[in-house]
Structure formats: structure tokens, C-alpha cells
C-alpha positions as CSV (number, residue, x, y, z in Angstrom):
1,X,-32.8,-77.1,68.2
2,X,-30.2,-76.3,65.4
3,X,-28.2,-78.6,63.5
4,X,-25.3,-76.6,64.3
5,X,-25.8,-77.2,68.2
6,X,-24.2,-80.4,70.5
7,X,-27.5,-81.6,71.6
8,X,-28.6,-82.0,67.6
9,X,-25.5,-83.5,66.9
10,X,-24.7,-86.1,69.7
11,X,-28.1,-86.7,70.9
12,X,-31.0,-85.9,68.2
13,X,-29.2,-86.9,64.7
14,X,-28.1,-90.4,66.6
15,X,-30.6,-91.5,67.6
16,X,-33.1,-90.7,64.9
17,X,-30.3,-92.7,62.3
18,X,-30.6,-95.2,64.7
19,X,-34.1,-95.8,64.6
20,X,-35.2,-95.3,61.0
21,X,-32.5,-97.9,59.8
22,X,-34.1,-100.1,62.3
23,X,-37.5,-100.3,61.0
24,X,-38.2,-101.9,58.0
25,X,-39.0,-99.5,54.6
26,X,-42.8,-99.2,54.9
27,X,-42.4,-97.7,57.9
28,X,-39.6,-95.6,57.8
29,X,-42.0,-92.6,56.3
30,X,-43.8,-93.1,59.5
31,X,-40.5,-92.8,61.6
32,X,-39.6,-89.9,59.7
33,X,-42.8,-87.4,60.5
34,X,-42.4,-88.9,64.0
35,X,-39.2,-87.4,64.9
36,X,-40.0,-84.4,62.6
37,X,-42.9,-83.1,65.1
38,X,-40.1,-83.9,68.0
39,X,-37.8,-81.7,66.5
40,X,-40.2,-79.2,66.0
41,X,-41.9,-79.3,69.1
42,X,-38.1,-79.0,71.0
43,X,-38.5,-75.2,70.4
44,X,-42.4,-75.0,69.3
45,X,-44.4,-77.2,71.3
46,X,-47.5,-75.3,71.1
47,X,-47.4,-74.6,67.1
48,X,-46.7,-78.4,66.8
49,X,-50.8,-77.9,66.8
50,X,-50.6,-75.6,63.6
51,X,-48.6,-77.4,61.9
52,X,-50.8,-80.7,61.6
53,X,-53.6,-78.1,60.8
54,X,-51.6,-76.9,57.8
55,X,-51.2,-80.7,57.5
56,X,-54.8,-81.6,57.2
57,X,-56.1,-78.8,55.3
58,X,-53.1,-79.3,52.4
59,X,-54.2,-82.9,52.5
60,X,-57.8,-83.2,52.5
61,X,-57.6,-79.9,49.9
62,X,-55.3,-82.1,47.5
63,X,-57.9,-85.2,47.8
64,X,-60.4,-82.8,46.9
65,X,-58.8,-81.4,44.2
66,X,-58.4,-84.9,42.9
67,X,-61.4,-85.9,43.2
68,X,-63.0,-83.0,41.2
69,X,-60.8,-83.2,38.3
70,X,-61.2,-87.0,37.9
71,X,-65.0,-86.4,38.2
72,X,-64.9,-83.4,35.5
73,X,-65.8,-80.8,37.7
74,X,-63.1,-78.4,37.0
75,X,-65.0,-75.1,38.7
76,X,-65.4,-77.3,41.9
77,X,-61.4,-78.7,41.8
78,X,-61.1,-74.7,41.1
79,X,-63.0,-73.6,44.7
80,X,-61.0,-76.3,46.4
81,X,-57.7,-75.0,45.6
82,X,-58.7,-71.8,46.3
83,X,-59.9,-72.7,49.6
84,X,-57.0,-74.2,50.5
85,X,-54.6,-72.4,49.1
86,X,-56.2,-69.2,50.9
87,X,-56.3,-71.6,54.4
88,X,-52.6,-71.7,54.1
89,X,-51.8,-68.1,53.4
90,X,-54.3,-66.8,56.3
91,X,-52.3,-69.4,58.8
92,X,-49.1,-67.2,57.5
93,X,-50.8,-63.7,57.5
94,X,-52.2,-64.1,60.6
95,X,-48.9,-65.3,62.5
96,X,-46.4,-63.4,60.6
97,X,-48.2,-60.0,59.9
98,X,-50.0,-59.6,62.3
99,X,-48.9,-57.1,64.7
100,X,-47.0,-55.7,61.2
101,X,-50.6,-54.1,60.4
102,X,-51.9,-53.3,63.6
103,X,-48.8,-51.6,64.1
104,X,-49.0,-49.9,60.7
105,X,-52.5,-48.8,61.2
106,X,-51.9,-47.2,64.6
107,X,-48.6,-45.2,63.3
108,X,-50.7,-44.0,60.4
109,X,-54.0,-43.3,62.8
110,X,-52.2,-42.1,65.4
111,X,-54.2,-44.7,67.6
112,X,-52.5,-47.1,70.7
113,X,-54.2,-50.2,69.2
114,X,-53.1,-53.3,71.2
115,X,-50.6,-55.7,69.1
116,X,-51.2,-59.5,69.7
117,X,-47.9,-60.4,69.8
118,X,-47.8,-63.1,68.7
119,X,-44.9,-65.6,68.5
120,X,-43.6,-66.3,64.9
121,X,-43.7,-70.2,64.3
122,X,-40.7,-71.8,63.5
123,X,-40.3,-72.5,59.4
124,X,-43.8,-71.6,59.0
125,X,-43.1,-69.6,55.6
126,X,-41.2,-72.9,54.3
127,X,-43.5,-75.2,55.3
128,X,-46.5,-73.2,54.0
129,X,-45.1,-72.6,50.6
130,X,-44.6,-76.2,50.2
131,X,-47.9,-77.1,50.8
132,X,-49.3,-74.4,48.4
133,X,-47.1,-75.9,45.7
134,X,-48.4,-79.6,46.3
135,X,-52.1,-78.5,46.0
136,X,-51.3,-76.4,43.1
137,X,-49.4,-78.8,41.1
138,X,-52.2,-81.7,42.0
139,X,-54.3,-79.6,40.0
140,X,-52.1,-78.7,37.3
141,X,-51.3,-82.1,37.1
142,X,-47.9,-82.0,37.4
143,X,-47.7,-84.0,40.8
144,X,-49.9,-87.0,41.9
145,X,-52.1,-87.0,45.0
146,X,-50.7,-88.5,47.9
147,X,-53.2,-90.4,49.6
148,X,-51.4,-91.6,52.9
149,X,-51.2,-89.0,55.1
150,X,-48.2,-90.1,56.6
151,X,-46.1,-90.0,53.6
152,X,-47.8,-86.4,53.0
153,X,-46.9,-85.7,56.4
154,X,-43.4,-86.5,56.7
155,X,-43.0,-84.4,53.5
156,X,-44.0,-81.2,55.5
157,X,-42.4,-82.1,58.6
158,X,-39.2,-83.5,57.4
159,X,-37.0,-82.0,59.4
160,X,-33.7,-81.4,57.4
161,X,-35.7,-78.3,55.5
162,X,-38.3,-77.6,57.7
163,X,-36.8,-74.7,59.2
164,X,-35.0,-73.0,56.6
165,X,-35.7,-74.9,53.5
166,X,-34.4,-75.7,50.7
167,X,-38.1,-75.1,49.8
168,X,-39.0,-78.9,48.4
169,X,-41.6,-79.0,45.9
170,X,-43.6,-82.4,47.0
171,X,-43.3,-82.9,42.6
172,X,-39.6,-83.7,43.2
173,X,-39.7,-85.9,45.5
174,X,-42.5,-87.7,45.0
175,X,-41.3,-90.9,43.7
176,X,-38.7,-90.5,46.7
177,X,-41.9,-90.7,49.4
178,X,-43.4,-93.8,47.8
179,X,-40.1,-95.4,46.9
180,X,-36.3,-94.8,47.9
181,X,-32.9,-96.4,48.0
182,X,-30.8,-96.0,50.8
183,X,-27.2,-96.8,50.6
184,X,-24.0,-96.8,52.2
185,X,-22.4,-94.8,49.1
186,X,-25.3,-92.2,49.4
187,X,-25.1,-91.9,53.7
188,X,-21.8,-90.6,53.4
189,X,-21.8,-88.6,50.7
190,X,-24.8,-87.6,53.0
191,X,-22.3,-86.7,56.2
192,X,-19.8,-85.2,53.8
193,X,-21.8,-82.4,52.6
194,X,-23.4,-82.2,56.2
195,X,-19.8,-81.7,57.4
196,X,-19.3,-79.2,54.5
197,X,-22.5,-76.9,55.9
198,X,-21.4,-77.7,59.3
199,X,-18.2,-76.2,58.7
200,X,-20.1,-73.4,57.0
201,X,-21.8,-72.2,60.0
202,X,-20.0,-72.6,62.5
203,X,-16.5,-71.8,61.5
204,X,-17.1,-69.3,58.9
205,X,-20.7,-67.7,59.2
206,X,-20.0,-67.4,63.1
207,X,-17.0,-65.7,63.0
208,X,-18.2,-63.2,59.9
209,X,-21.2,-62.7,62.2
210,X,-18.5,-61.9,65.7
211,X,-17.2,-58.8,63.5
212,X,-20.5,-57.7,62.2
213,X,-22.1,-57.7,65.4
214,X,-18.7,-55.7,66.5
215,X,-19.1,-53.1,64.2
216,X,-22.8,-52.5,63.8
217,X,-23.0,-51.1,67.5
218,X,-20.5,-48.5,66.5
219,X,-21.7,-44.8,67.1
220,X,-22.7,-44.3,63.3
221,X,-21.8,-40.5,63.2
222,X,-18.0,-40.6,63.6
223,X,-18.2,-44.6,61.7
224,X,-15.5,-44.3,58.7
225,X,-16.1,-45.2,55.9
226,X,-13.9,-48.1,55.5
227,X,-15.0,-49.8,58.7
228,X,-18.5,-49.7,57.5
229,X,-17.6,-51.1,54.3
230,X,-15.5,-54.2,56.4
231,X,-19.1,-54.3,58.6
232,X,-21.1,-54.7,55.8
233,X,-18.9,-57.2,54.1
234,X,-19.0,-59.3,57.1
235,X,-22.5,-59.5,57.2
236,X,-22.3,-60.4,53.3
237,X,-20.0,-63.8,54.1
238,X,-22.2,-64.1,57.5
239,X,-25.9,-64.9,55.8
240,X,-24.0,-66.5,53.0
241,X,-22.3,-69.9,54.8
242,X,-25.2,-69.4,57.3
243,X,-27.8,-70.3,54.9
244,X,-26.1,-71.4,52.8
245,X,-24.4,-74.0,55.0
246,X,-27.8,-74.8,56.5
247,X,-28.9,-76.0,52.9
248,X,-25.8,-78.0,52.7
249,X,-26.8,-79.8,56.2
250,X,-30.2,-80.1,54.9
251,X,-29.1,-81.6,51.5
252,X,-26.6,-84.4,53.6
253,X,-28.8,-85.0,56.0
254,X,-31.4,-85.7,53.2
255,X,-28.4,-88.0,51.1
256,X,-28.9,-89.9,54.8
257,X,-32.0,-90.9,54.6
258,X,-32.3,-91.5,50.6
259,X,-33.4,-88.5,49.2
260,X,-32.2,-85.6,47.0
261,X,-33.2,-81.8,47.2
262,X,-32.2,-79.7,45.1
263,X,-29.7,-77.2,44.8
264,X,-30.4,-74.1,46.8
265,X,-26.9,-71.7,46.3
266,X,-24.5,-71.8,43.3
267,X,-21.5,-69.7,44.1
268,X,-23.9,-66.7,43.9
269,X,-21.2,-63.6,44.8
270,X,-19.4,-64.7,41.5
271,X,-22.0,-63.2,40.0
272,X,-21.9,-59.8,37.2
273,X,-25.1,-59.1,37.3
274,X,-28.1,-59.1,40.0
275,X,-29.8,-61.2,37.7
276,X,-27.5,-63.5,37.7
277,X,-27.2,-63.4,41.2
278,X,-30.7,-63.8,42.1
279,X,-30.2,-67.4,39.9
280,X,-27.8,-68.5,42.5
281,X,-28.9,-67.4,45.5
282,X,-32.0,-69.1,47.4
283,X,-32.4,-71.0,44.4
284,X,-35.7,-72.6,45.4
285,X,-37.3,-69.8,46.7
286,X,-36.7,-67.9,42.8
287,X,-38.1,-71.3,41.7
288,X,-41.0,-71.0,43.7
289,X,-42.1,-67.5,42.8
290,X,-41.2,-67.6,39.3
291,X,-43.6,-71.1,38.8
292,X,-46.2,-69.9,41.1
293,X,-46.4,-66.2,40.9
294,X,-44.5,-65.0,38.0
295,X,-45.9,-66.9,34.8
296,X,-49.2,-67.8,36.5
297,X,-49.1,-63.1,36.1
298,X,-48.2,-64.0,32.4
299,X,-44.4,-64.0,33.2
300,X,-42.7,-61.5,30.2
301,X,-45.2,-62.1,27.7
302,X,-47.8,-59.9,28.6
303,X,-46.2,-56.3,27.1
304,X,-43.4,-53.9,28.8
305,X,-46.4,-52.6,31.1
306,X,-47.4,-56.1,32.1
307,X,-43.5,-57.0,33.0
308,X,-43.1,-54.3,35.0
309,X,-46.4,-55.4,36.9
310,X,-45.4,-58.9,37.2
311,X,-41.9,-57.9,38.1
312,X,-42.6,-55.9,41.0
313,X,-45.5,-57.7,42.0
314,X,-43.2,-60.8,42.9
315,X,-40.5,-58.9,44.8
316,X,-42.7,-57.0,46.6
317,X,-43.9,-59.9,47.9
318,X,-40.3,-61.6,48.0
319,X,-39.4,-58.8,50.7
320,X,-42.6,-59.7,52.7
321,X,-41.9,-63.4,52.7
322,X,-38.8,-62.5,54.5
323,X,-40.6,-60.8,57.6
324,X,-42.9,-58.1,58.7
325,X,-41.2,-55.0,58.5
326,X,-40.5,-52.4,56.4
327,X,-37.0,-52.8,55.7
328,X,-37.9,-55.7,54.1
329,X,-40.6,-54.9,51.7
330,X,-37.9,-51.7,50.7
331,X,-35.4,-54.7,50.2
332,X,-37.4,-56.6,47.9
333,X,-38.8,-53.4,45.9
334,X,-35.1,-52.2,45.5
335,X,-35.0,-55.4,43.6
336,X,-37.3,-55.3,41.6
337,X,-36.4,-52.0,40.1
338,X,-32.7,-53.2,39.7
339,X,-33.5,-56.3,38.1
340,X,-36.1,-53.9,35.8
341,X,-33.2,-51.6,35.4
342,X,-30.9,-54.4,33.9
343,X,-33.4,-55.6,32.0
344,X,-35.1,-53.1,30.4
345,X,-32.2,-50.6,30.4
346,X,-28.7,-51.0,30.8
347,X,-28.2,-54.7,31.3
348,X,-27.0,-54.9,27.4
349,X,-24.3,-52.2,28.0
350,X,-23.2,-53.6,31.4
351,X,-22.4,-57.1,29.2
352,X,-20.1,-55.1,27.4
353,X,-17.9,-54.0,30.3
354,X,-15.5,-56.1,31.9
355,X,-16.2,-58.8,33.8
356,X,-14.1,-57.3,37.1
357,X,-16.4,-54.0,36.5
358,X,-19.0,-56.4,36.0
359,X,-18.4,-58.3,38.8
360,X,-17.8,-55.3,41.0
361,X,-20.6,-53.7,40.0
362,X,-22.8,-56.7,41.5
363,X,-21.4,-56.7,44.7
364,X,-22.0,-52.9,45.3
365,X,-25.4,-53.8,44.4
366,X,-26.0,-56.9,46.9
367,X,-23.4,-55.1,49.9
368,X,-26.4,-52.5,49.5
369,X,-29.1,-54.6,49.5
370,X,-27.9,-56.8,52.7
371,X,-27.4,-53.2,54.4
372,X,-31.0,-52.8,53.8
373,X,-32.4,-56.2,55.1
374,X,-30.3,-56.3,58.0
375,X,-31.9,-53.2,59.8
376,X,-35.1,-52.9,61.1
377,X,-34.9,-49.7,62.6
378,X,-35.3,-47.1,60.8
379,X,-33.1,-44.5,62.6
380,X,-30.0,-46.7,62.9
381,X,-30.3,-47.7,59.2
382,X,-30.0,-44.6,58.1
383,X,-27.1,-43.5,60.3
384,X,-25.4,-46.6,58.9
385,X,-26.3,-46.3,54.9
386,X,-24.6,-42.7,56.0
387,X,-21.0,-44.0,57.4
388,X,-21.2,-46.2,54.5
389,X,-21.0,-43.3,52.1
390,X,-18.6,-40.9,53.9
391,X,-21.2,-39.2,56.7
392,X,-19.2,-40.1,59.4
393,X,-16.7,-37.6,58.6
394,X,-13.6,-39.5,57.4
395,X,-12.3,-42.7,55.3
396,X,-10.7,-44.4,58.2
397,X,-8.9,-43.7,61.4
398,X,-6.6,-46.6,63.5
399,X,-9.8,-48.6,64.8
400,X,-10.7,-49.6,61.0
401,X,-7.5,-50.2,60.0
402,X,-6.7,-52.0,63.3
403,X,-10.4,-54.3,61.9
404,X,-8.8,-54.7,58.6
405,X,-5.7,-55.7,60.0
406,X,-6.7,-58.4,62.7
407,X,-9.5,-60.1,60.8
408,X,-7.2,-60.2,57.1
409,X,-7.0,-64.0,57.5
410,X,-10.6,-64.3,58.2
411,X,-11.4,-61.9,55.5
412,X,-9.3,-63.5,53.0
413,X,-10.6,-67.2,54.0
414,X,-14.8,-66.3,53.4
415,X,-13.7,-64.6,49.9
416,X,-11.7,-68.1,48.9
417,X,-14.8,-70.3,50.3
418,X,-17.7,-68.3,48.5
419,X,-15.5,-69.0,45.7
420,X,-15.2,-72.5,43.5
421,X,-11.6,-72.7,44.1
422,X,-12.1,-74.9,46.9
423,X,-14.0,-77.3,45.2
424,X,-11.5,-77.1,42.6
425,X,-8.4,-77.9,44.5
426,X,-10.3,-81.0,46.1
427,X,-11.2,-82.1,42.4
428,X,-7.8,-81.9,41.2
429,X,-6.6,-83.8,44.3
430,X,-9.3,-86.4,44.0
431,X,-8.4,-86.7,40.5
432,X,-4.7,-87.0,40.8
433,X,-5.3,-90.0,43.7
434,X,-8.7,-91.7,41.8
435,X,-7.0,-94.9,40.7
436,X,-6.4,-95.7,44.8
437,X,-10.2,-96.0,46.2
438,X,-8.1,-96.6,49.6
439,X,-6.6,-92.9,48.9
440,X,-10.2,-91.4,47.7
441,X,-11.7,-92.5,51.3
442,X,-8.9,-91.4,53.3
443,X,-8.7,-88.1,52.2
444,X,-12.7,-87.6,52.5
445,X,-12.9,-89.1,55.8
446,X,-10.1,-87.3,56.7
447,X,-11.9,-84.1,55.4
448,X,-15.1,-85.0,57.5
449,X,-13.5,-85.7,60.8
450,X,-11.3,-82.7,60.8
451,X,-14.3,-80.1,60.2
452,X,-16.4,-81.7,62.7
453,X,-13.6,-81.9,65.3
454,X,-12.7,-78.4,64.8
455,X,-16.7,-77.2,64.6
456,X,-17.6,-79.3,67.6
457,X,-14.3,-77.7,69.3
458,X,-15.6,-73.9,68.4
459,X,-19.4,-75.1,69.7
460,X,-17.9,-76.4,73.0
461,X,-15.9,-73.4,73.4
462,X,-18.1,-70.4,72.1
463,X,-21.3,-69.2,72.8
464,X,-21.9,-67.1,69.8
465,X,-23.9,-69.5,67.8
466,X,-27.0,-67.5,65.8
467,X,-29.0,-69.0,62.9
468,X,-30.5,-66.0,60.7
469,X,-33.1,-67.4,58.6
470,X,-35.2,-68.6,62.0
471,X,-36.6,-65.3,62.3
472,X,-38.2,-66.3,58.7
């Protein structure tokens, strides 16, 4: 189930509201990890059973971890972390890389060793980074242990980021879980920025993702240029309101039930460098490494040699987080070099430039990179990356600039809404209109109800309907 889907948003979302403003506070936690394992077990009923182990081992770890450090033992609290935190990341090898190294092995060997093939649970890179973080910052101290294992639960099951995230560190939300205030004022600013990711989705991400998907199947040896470039670019817009619309849907549908995530996208292709660009896009997951992988290495301040350790050492493993492949680790070491590059290098003269050139510059560099994590095959990646740069024997012919033509509009439309004018123009109306409350609601409402109308009219009418970040 999808919150961009009829059945999550007529039938699931309903009735869930329904019942957790029906039972009174202390048990709405309970309510909450409840319909969590029902969500999750509407597509993984079997994992269901792996995620309450993840559960239990997090949990009990934390208590243990606790419980060491108020008794003094800090080698024992040490071992306890260390076993969990290991318990969590074998769940994760095991499930998601699997096959990856038996595969690997038998290219390299030459062997026909069996693959397991396994099926990749739902949200379980999320899900298991969250828990690491809790048992980590119990023993930093930065977090207190939760004791009730339903509140700990519903944290790792909440459904409005278990699938995709925003990552949640249990540290931010803590006082949320033991203590929360819903109100009307924060529900629907809660289903106005679920309409906003809604709207994301389905009537922009889809579409973006009609014309990829278009284009992609092209024979790549007589692609032109230009309508590999258009391909490329619509996968660009494509993950962009897809995930990032998710997040927005996660963020409202957490307003809805009292609680505030954090921001996981800031208007990242308005970026003019990649490392700006890597501070706006998947937010939480750049959080994540840089607190629990990157200083924990000694960050920057361990020499040029150390840096460049550290560094690649945490996009190497930001590719693999993304799946099993080895487009992906490629992805994540291309990175790392680039962000190197502008560090170390040229990032002082690329300041100097323009800020088009600058700008310009960044999206070569991300168009490239998005080329490079959207194929797993080797051979048609290639053929691709080639048409890209001129292999396919000529700039364009009538079919690309019959693409260009037709899908202007829609071109034109994901450029404007990955920008902040939108949010700009509704400020400026809001503003204009603030003294008449009455005004304020009707043009929000008005808003909401005419991107859900239209999204629910594209859902009933289209079958194109993918979520990327599943396969996760």
C-alpha cells in the first residue's frame, strides 16, 4: 500500500484518523504501532515477523545499554551496542545483499552458486537506521531510554516514514512519543502539506516518469543526443516530487497525528555546487551518515589523508544503502570523488564563477549522477551514457524535437515546481489577503481540494502509478 493509491486514501488514512482520535491519549501510541504493522503487513505479511525482531533486539539492546552506563560499566554498555548494533546491520546484509555477493562471488569464480533470492523487505534500510541511531545515542547520551515498548514500537513502525523515511532519529521526537499536542490548527496544516506531496507524486513525478520510461527503451545506438538529454531530465524531476513528495506526505500525515519530522529536501536543484546539493537533498539520510559515520571516522580533522578516507568511506557506503548492485556503489563513489574534488581542489575557483555557470555546472553533475543510479544493467547503461554524449550519431532528428515539443508544458511546469517560486507566489498572496482569516482558509482549502480532486482524478484514470524508493 502507497499513500499515493485509492485504497490508502479512502479506506486506510480514514479509518486509522478515525480511530486514534477516538481513544484517549495514553493509548493512542498503542493505536499507532497497531495500524503501523497493518500497513506493513498489507504488502509484507511475512516480514511483519522481522520487523518486531528488529524491534526487540533495538529495545532490549537500549535497556541494556542503560543499564550499564548507570551501573558504571562502560566496556559492558560498549559490548551491548555493539551487539546490537551488529544484530541490526546482519538483518540488513543478509536481506539486501545477499544474492549481491553470491552473485559477485560466482561472476568472479566462474561458479553457478545458487542465489537465495530472497525478497527485499519493505523500508527495512529506514527502519534499521533508525534503530541504530536510538541505541547509539542512548549511549552517547543524547537520547533517553524508552522503556515502554509500545512507544518504542510505534516509533519504528510509524507508518508515515516507514517506507521511505524521512529517516527519524528517536532523539527528535522523543518528547513527541511521551507527550504530544494535537490540534485542529496542526491537522490541517497536516492535510495541506499531504496534499502538497500528493500533488507531487502523482501529477508531477508520474508524468516525468511516463516520458522517461518512453525514452529509456529507445534503441540507444541511433538515440540523439538531445532526446537523451530530455530522458534524463525527466528522470531528474521524476525521483525528485517522487521522494520528495513522499516526505511531504510523511511530514502531513505526521502534523496529523501531533508530531514534527524534519525536513528531508530544500529546493535541492537550485543548487551551484554538489555540495550544496547534497545539503538539500535526502536531508536526513546526510544527517545520518555525517553523525554516525562521518565524525565518529574523525570527520575533517584527522589530516588531508584521513579526509579522503572518511570521505569515501561514507559514500561508498551511501551507494550501497541504496541497493545491491553495482551501479549503485559507482554512484556513490562518483560522489565521493566530486565532493573531494570541490573540496580539495577547485571548489574555491568554481565560487568565483557565475552563479548560472555555477548553477549549470551542478546539474551536469547530478543529470550524470541520476543516469548512473537509474541503470542496473550494465550494457544498457553504457549504450545510454553514449547517446548522451553524441554516440548515437546525431544531435536530434523529428522524434526528439517532436518530445521536446509535446511535453514543453510539462517540462516547463517540474522546472517552476522544483523551484521556490511557487511558494513564493502563495506567500505573497497569503500576505496580500492576511488581515481576512475568512480569505486565508478559503484559498488553502481551496488549494487542498483542487490537488486532491485532480490527483484522485489522474489515480482513477491511470494506471501508471510507481513509487521509486520501495526498491530501497
Amino acid at each position: 500500500m502507497i499513500f499515493s493509491s485509492l485504497l490508502f486514501l479512502f479506506r486506510f488514512l480514514p479509518l486509522v484518523l478515525i480511530l486514534y482520535f477516538a481513544f484517549p491519549k495514553k493509548l493512542r501510541n498503542l493505536i499507532l504501532l497497531l495500524v503501523s504493522l497493518v500497513f506493513y503487513a498489507w504488502g509484507e505479511p511475512v516480514y511483519v515477523i522481522l520487523m518486531i525482531v528488529s524491534i526487540l533486539i533495538s529495545w532490549s539492546g537500549g535497556l541494556a545499554v542503560d543499564r550499564f552506563l548507570r551501573a558504571g560499566n562502560e566496556r559492558a554498555a560498549k559490548i551491548a551496542l555493539g551487539l546490537s548494533v551488529a544484530a541490526g546491520l546482519s538483518l540488513l546484509g543478509f536481506f539486501k545483499y545477499a544474492d549481491f555477493v553470491l552473485r559477485t562471488i560466482g561472476q568472479i569464480s566462474g561458479s553457478d552458486i545458487p542465489l537465495l533470492q530472497l525478497a527485499l523487505p519493505i523500508g527495512i534500510s529506514f527502519y534499521t537506521f533508525q534503530t541504530i541511531s536510538y541505541i547509539i545515542d542512548v549511549y552517547r547520551g543524547t537520547a533517553s531510554v524508552q522503556k515502554n515498548i509500545i512507544s518504542y514500537g510505534a516509533y519504528v513502525t510509524m507508518f508515515p516514514q516507514l517506507i521511505a523515511g524521512p529517516i527519524v532519529q528517536y532523539k527528535t521526537i522523543d518528547k513527541q512519543l511521551r507527550r504530544r499536542q494535537e490540534s485542529s490548527e496542526e491537522f490541517a496544516e497536516g492535510v495541506m502539506r499531504f496534499m502538497t506531496g500528493l500533488g507531487k507524486k502523482v501529477l508531477l513525478a508520474n508524468n516525468a516518469g511516463v516520458l522517461w520510461d518512453q525514452i529509456r527503451v529507445m534503441d540507444t545506438g541511433s538515440l540523439p543526443v538531445l532526446t537523451a538529454w530530455i530522458g534524463i531530465a525527466a528522470y531528474t524531476f521524476q525521483i525528485y516530487f517522487d521522494f520528495s513528495g513522499y516526505s511531504d506526505m510523511a511530514i502531513g500525515l505526521g502534523h496529523m497525528f501531533g508530531f514534527r519530522f524534519l525536513e528531508n529536501f530544500d529546493h535541492p536543484y537550485l543548487s551551484k555546487s554538489v555540495t550544496e546539493f547534497w545539503r538539500r537533498w535526502h536531508i536526513s539520510l546526510g544527517t545520518w551518515f555525517r553523525e554516525y559515520v562521518y565524525i565518529p571516522l574523525g570527520g575533517n580533522r584527522v589530516g588531508m589523508l584521513g579526509l579522503i578516507r572518511n570521505t569515501m568511506v561514507v559514500w561508498l557506503l551511501t551507494g550501497i544503502w541504496h541497493g545491491a548492485d553495482w551501479n549503485f556503489m559507482i554512484w556513490g563513489l562518483y560522489y565521493g570523488i566530486l565532493l573531494l574534488l570541490e573540496k580539495l581542489v577547485f571548489g574555491k575557483a568554481l565560487q568565483k564563477l557565475p552563479g548560472l555557470l555555477q548553477h549549470v555546472y551542478c546539474m551536469f553533475i547530478v543529470m550524470v549522477g541520476w543516469y548512473l543510479f537509474s541503470f542496473n544493467e550494465i550494457s544498457g547503461g553504457i549504450g545510454y551514457l553514449g547517446a548522451m554524449f553524441g554516440a548515437g550519431g546525431s544531435f536530434l532528428n523529428r522524434g526528439s524535437i517532436y518530445q521536446l515539443y509535446s511535453n514543453a508544458v510539462l517540462l516547463f511546469i517540474l522546472i517552476l515546481g522544483s523551484s521556490t517560486l511557487p511558494a513564493r507566489i502563495a506567500s505573497a498572496v497569503l500576505a496580500k489577503v492576511r488581515a481576512s482569516n475568512t480569505a486565508v482558509v478559503v484559498l488553502r482549502g481551496a488549494f487542498t481540494v483542487g490537488v486532491f480532486m485532480l490527483s484522485v482524478a489522474y489515480l482513477v484514470s491511470a494506471s501508471y502509478n510507481p513509487f521509486l524508493y520501495f526498491r530501497f
